[in-house]
Structure formats: C-alpha cells, structure tokens
Backbone bond lengths (Angstrom), bond angles and torsions (degrees), N, CA, C in turn:
res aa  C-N    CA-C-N  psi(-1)  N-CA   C-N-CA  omega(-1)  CA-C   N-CA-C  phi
1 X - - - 1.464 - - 1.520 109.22 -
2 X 1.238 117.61 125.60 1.665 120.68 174.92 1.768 109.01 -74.63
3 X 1.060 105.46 108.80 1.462 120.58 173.17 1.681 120.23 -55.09
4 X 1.465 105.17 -35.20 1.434 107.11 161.17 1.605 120.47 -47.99
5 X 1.332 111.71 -36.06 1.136 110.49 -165.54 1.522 117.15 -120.62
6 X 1.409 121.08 27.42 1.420 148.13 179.55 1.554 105.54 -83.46
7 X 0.868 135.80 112.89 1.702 158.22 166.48 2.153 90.52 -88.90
8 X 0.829 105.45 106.31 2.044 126.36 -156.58 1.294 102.18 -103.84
9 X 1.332 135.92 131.93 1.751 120.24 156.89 1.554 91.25 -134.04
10 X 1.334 129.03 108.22 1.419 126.31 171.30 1.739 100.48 -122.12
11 X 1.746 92.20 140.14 1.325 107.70 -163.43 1.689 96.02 -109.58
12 X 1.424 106.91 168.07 1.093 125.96 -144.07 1.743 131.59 23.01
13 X 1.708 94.76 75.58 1.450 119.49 -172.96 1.650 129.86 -77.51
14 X 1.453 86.95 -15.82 1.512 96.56 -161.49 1.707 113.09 -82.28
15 X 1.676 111.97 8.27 1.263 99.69 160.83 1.778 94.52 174.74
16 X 1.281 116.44 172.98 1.276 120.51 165.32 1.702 104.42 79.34
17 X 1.261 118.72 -166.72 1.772 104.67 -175.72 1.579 108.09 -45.56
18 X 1.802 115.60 -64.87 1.415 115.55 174.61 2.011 109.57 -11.39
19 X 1.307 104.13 -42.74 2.202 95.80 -168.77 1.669 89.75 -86.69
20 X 1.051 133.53 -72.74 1.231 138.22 165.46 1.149 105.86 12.80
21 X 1.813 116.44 -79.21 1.580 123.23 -162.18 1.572 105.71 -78.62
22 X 1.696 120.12 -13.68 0.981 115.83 157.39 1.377 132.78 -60.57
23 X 1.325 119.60 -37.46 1.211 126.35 169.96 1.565 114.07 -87.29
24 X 1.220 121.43 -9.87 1.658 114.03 175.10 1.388 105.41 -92.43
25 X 1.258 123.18 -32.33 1.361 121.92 169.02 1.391 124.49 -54.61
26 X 1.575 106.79 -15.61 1.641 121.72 -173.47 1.633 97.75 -84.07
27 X 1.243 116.67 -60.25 1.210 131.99 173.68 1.245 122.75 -60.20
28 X 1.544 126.53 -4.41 1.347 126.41 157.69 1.382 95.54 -102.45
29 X 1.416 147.51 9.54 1.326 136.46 155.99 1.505 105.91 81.75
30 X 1.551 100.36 49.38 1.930 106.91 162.66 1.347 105.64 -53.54
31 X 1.482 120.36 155.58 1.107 106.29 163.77 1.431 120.94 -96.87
32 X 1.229 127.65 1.01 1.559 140.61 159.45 1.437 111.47 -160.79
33 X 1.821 118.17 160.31 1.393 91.81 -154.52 1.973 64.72 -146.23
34 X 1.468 126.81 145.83 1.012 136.03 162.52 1.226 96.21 -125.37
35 X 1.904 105.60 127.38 1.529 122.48 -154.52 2.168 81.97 -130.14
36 X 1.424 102.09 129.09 1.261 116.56 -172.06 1.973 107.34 -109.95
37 X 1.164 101.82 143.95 1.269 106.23 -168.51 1.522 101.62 -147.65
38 X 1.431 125.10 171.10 1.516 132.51 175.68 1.608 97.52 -97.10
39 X 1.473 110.86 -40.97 1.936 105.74 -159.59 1.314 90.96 -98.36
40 X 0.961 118.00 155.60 1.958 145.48 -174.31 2.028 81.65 -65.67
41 X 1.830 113.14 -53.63 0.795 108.73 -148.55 1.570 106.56 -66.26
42 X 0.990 133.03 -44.48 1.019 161.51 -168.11 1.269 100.97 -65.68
43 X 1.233 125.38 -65.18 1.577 112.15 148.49 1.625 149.97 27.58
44 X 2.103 70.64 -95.99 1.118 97.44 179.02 1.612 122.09 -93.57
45 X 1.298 99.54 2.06 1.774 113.85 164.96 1.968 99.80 -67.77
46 X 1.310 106.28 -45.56 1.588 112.62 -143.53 1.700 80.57 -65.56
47 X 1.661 123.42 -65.89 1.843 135.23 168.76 1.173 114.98 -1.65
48 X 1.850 100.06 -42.46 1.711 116.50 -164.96 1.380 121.46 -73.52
49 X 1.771 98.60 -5.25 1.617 105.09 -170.57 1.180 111.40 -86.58
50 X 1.180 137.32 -42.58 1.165 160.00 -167.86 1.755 136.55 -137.62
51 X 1.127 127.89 135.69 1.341 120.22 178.94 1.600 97.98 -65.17
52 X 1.211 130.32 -21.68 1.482 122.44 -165.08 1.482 111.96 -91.03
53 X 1.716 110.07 -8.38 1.201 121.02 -172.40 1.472 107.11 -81.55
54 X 1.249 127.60 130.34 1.866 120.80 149.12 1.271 116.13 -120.81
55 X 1.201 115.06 128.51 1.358 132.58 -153.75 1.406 108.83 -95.95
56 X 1.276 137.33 91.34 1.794 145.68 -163.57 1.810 97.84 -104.59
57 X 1.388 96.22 131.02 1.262 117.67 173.12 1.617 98.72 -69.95
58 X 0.813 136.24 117.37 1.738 138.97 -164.92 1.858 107.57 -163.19
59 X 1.699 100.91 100.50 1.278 105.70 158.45 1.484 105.51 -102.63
60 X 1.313 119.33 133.80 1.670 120.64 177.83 1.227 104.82 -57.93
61 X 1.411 123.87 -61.32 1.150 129.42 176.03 2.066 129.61 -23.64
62 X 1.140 101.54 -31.69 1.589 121.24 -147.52 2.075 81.05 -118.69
63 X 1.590 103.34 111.22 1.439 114.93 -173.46 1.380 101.47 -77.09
64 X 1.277 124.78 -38.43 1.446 119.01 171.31 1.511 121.31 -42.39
65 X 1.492 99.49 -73.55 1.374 107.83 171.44 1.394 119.44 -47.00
66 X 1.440 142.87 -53.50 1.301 133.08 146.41 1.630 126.40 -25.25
67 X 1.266 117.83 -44.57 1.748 118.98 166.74 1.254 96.26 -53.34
68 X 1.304 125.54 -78.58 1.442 134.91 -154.06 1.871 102.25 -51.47
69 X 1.391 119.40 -38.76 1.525 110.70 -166.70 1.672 90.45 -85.34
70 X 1.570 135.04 6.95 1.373 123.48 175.26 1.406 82.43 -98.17
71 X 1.254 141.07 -59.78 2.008 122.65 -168.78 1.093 100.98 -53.84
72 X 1.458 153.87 -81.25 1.432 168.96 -96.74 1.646 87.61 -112.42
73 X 1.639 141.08 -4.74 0.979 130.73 -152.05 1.758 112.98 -151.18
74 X 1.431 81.91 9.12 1.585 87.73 -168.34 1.542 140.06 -93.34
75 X 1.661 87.88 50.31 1.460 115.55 -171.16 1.792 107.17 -140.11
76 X 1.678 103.53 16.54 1.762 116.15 -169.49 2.176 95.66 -86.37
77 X 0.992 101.30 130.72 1.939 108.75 159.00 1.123 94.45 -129.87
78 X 1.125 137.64 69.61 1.547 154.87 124.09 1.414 123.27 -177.95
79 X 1.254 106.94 114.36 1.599 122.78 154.13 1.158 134.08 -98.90
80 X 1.588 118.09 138.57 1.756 111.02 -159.87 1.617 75.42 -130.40
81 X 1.428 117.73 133.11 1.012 128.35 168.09 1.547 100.28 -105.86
82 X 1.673 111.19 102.06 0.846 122.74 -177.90 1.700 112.07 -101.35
83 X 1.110 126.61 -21.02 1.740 126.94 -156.99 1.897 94.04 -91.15
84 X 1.573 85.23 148.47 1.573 93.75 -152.22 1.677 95.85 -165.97
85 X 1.493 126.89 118.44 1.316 133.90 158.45 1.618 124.63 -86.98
86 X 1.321 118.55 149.88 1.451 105.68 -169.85 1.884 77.37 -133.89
87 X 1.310 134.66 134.95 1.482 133.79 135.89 1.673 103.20 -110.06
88 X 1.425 108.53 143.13 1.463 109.91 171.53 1.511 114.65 -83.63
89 X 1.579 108.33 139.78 1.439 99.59 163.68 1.641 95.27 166.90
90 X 1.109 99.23 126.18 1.878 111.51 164.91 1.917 113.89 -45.70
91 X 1.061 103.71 162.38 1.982 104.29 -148.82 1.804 82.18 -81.19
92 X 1.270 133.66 -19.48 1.441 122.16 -118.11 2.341 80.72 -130.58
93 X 1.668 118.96 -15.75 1.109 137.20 137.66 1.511 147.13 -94.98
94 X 1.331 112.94 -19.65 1.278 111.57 -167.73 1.899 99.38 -96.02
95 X 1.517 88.24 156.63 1.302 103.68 -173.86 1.311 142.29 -60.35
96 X 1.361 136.36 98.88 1.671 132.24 -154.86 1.888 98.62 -30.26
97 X 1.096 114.34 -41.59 1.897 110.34 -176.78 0.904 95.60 -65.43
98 X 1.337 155.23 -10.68 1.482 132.41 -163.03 1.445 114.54 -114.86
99 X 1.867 89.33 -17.78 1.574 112.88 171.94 1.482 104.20 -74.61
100 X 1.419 122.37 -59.86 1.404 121.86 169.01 1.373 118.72 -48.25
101 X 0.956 129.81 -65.69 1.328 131.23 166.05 1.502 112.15 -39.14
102 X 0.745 159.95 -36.02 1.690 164.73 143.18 1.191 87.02 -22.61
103 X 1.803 107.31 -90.03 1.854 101.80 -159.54 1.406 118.09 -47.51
104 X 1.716 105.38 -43.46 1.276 101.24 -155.75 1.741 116.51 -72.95
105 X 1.051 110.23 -2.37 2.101 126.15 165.47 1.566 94.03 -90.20
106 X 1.612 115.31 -70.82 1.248 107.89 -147.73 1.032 119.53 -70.85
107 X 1.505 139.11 -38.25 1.437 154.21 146.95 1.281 133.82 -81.69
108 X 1.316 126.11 -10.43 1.293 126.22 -172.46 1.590 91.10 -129.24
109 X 0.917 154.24 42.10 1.101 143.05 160.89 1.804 95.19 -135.66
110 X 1.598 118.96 -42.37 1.375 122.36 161.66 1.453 113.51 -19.79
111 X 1.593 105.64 -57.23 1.353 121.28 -145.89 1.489 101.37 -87.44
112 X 1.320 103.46 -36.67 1.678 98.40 178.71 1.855 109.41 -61.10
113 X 1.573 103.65 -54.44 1.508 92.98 179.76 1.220 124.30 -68.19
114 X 1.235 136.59 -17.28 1.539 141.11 141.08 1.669 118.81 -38.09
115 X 1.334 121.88 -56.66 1.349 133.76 156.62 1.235 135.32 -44.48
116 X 1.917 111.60 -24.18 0.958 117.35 -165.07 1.881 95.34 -115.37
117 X 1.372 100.65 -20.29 1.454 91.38 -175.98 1.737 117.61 -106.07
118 X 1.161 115.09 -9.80 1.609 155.21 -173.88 2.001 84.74 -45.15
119 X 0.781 131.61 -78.85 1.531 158.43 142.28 1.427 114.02 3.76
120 X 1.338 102.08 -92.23 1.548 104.94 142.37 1.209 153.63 -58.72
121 X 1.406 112.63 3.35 1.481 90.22 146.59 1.127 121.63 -120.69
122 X 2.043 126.60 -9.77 1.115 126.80 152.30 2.124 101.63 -41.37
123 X 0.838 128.61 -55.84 1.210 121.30 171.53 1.687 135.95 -29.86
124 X 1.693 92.79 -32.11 1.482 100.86 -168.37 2.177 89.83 -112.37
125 X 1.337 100.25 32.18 1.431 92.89 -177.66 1.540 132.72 106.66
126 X 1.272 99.81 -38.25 1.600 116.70 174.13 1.347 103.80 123.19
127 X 1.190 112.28 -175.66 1.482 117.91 -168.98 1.979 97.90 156.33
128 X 1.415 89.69 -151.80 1.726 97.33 -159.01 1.602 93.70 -127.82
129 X 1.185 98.50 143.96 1.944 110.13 143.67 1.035 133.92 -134.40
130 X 1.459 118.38 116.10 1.581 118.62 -158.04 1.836 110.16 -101.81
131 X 1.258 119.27 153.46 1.327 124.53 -155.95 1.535 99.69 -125.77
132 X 0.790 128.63 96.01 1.567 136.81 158.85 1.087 139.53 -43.72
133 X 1.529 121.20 63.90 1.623 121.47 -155.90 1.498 119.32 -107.39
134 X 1.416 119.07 -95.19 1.591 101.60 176.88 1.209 98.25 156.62
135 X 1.700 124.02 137.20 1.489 104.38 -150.48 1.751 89.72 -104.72
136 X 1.255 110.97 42.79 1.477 108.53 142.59 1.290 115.91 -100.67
137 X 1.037 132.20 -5.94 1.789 124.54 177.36 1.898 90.36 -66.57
138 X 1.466 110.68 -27.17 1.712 80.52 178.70 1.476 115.05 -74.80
139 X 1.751 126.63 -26.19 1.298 115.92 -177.74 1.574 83.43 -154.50
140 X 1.459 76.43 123.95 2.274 85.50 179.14 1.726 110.68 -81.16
141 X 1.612 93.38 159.94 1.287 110.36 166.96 1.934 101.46 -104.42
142 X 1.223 94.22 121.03 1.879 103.03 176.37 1.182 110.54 -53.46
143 X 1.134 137.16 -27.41 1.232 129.82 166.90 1.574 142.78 -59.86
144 X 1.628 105.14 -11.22 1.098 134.94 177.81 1.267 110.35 -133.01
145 X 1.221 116.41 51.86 1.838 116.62 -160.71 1.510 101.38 -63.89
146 X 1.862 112.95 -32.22 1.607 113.87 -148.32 1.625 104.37 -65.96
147 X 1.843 84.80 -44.82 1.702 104.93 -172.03 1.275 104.71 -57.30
148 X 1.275 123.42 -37.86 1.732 111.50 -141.53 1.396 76.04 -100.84
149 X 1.445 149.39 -42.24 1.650 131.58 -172.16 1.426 94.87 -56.69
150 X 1.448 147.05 -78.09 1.196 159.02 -148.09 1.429 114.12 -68.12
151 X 1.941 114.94 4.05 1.784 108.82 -175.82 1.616 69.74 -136.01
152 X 1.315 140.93 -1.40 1.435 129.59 156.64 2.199 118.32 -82.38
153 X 1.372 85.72 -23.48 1.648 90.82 173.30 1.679 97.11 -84.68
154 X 1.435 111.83 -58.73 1.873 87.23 174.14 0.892 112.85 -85.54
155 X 1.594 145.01 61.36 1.655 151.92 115.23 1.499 111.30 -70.08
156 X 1.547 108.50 -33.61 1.312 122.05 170.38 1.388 121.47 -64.78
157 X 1.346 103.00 -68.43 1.515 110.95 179.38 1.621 113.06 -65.92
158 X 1.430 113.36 -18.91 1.568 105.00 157.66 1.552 115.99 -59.81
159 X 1.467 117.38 -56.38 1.333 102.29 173.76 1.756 122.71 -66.53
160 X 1.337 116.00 -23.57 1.582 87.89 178.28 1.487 113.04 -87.57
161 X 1.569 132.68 -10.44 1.289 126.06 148.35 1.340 129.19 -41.93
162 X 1.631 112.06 -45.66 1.407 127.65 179.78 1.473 106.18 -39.97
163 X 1.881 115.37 -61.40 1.662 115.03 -173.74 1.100 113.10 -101.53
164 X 1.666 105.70 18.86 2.071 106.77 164.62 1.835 84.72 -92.51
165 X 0.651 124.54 -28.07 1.871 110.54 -159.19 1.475 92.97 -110.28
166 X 0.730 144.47 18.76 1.980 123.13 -170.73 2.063 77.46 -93.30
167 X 1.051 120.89 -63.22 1.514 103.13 -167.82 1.581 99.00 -40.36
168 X 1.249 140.28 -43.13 1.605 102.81 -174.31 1.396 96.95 -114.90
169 X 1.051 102.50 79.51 1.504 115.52 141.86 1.601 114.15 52.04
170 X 1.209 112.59 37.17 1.815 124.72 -166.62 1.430 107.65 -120.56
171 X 1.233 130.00 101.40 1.655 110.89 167.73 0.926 106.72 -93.08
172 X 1.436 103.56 161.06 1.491 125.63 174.16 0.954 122.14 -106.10
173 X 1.643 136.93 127.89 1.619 120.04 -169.64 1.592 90.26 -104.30
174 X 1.614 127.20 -175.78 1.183 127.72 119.17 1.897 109.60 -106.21
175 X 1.404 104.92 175.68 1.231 117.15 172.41 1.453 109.18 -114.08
176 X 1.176 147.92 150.34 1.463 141.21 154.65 1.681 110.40 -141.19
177 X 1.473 101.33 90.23 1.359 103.06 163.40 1.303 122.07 -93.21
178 X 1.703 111.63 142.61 1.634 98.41 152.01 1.315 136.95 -71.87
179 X 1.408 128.86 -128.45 1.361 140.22 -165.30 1.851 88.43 -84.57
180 X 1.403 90.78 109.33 1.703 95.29 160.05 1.301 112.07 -114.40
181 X 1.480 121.12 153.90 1.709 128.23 160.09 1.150 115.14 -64.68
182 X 1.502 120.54 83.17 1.780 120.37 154.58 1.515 100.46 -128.16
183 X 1.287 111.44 -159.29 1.679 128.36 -150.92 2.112 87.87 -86.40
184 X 1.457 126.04 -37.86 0.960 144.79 175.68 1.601 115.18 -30.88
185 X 1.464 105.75 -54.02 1.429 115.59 -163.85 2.128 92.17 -119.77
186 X 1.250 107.77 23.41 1.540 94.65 -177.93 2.061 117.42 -74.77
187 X 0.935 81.80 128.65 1.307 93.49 177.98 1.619 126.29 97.84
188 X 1.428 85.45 -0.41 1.957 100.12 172.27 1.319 111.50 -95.19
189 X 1.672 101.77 112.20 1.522 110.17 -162.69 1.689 98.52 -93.87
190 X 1.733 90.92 90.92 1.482 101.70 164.99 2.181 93.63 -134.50
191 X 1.659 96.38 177.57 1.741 103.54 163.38 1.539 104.20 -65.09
192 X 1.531 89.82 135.32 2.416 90.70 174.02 1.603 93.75 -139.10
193 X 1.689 100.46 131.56 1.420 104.94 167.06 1.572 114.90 -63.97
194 X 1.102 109.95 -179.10 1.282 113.14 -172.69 1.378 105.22 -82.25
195 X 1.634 134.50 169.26 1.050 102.02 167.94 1.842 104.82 -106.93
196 X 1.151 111.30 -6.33 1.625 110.94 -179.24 1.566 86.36 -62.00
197 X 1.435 137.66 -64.81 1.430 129.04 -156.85 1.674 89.80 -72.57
198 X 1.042 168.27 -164.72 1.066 161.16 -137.81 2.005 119.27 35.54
199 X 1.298 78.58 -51.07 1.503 95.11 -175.99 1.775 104.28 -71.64
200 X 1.441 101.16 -38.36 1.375 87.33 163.35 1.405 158.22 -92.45
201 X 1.615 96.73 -0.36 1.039 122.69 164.30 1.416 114.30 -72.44
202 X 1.251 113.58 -39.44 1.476 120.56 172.22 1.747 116.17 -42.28
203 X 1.558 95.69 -37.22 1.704 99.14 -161.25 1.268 112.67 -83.62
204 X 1.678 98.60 -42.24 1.678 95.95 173.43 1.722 99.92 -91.68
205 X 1.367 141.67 73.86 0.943 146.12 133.53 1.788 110.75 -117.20
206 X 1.324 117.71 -32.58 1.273 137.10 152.18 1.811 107.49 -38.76
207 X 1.386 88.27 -59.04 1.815 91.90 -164.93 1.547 100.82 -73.74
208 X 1.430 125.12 -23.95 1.532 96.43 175.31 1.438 117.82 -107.00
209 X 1.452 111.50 40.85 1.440 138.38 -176.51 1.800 96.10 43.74
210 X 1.662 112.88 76.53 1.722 96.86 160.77 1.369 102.98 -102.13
211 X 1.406 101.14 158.64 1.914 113.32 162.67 1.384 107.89 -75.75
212 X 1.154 122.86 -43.47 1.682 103.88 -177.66 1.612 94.21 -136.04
213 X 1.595 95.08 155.87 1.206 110.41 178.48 1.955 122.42 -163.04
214 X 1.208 87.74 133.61 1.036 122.73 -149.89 1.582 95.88 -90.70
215 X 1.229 136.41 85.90 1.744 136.88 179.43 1.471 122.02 -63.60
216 X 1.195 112.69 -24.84 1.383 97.10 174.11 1.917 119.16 -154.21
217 X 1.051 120.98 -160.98 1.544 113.39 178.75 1.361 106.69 -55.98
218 X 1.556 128.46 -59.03 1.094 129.85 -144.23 1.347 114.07 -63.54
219 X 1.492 106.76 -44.66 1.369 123.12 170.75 1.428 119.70 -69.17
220 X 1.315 120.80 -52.56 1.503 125.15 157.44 1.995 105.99 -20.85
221 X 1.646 108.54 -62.33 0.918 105.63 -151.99 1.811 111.01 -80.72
222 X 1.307 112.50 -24.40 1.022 121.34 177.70 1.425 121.21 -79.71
223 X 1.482 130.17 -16.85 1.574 149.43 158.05 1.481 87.50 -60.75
224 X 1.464 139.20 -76.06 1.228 142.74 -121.74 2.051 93.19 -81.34
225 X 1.773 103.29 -45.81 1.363 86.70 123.46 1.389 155.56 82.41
226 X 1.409 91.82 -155.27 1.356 132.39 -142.02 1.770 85.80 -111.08
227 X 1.078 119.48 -43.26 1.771 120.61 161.85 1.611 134.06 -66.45
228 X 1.357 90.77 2.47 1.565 107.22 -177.80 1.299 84.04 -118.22
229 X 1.599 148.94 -87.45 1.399 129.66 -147.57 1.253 73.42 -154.04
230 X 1.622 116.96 111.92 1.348 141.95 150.31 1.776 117.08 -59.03
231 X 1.173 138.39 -54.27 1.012 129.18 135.56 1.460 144.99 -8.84
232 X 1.732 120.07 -42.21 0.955 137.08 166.89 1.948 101.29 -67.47
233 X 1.083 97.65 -57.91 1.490 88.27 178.46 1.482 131.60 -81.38
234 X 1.750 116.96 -3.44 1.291 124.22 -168.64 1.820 66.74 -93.91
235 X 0.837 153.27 -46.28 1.988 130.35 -160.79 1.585 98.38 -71.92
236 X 1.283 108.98 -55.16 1.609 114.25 178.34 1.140 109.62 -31.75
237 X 1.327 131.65 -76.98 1.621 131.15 179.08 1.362 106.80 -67.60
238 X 0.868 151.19 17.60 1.301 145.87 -162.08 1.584 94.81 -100.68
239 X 2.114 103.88 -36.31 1.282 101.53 -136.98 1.722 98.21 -114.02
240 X 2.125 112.94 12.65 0.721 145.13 145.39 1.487 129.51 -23.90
C-alpha cells in the first residue's frame, strides 16, 4: 500500500504507539490522517499537529461513537486498530470487569471498527486494516491472562477477516509487538523497544503490503522461536 496516498483513521492516538504512527504516517506523507481519542481534549490536541490531522472523539467501545467516526470518515483506506487496555492479573484472580473490559477494547471494539469500516473502504477501492496485537497472544504470560486471551481472540478474528475480505480487495494485517516504552508497560523493569521505531516498522510493513509483522527484535526473536518449538516458548513466558 503507498502511504502517500493512505486516507488513515488509527484509534487510540492520544499517546503511546497509537501518536507514534500518527506522526510517522505524517512523515511518510499520508495524505490525511484521522487520529482517534476518548477526550474531546485529547482530540483536539492530536488536530493541533497537523493540517492533515482530524482529531475524532472515538471510544471503540461506545457503538455510537464508532457509527459516527464511519460518516465523518468515509474517505479512510487504512485503519490501524490501535486502542488496547492491559490490567494485570492471573485468570483464576483478576476481576470479571477487568476481564470484560479486556475483550470489550481489545476484541470487541477491534471488531466493531473493522465492521464498521470493512464497507468503507472496499467502497473507496480497497485498502488495509491493521490489528494491533502482541506477540503474546501466540504464548501468554499468566500474569496478563485478560490481555493476552483478548489480543489472541483478535489474532483470530484477524485471520478470519483476512479470507472474509480478500474478495474486496481489503487486507488484513496483524501486528505483534513485544515489550515497547509507552505509559502501558511503565514501570515494568524489563528491555522495551522504542515505540517511535515500532511505529515505524509498522508503516513500512503496511507499505510493502505484509500480513504479519513483527516490529521489533524481541518479537522478531521470539516468533522465530515460537516456529521452531512453540512449547519451548509457551513455558518461557509462562514463567515470566
């Protein structure tokens, strides 16, 4: 996909990779970039970056607000479903809300803006929608049971979107990063890619149309892997 000529709506913009790909997408010369946020304010900070930027009040969660960013938006050939909650906690302690809350951002809010934009942009020709997951949905860390079940159900629903949409002309990426530096993973003293280099790996994996992609070493190295003896690495993180 030529990035010059990408009309963009990536959600949860207002900080962490989500601003990142906002601003690398600028610098690969999108030609408009709709940057999604929960606060008006926040928003209208993201608008402030750029004339190419429009800043949409957009919780995934909230179906209204999803309709409204498909009218107000219906000129996007690429969506990066970037917005994504993490609470820590083993499946067998953590709190049914935190369990709901997992799916209902990480997978069920995916699926609505996929659903809602799927339409539109086969409409405007085709284009891409990229899925923001985490290369623990291939082998979880228990400590994050909610996150890593709920970016392993949209690993899923990335692939059965992938061969519901290839007839009109829609790819589907996934993403699988590891440990990046945003507000997400602050204070977990492990190695974190950056997230500006993440973000850019993201774009030119977009631009040379891949299905999966892999942003940085950690993940690189742990896929590479995870294809040799999956096992070896589902105990490894396990023991995380």
């Amino acid at each position: 996909m030529q990035i010059s000529s990408a009309v963009a709506l990536v959600t949860g913009a207002s900080r962490g990779i989500g601003r990142k790909l906002v601003e690398r997408l600028l610098a690969e010369g999108a030609a408009r970039i709709y940057a999604g946020a929960r606060s008006r304010a926040a928003a209208q900070s993201l608008g402030a970056l750029d004339p190419r930027v429009t800043g949409l009040v957009l919780d995934v969660t909230d179906d209204d607000q999803v309709a409204d960013a498909a009218r107000a938006a219906a000129d996007v050939n690429l969506l990066i479903n970037n917005a994504g909650v993490l609470d820590p906690g083993h499946f067998l302690e953590a709190d049914r809300a935190d369990l709901q809350r997992a799916f209902a951002t990480n997978f069920y809010g995916s699926l609505a803006m996929s659903r809602a934009f799927a339409p539109v942009i086969a409409a405007n020709g085709g284009g891409t929608i990229v899925n923001v997951l985490t290369i623990t949905a291939l082998a979880t860390m228990p400590s994050r049971s909610a996150y890593n079940a709920s970016k392993a159900a949209a690993w899923s629903m990335t692939q059965s979107l992938r061969a519901t949409l290839a007839g009109d002309k829609v790819r589907v990426v996934g993403v699988f990063p590891g440990p990046v530096d945003t507000e997400m993973l602050a204070g977990v003293p492990i190695p974190k890619a950056a997230a500006s280099d993440v973000a850019a790996a993201i774009v030119a994996g977009i631009a040379a149309d891949a299905e999966d992609i892999f942003p940085d070493a950690a993940a690189q190295g742990a896929y590479a892997q995870w294809k040799q003896d999956h096992k070896a690495v589902e105990r490894q993180f396990a023991a995380l």
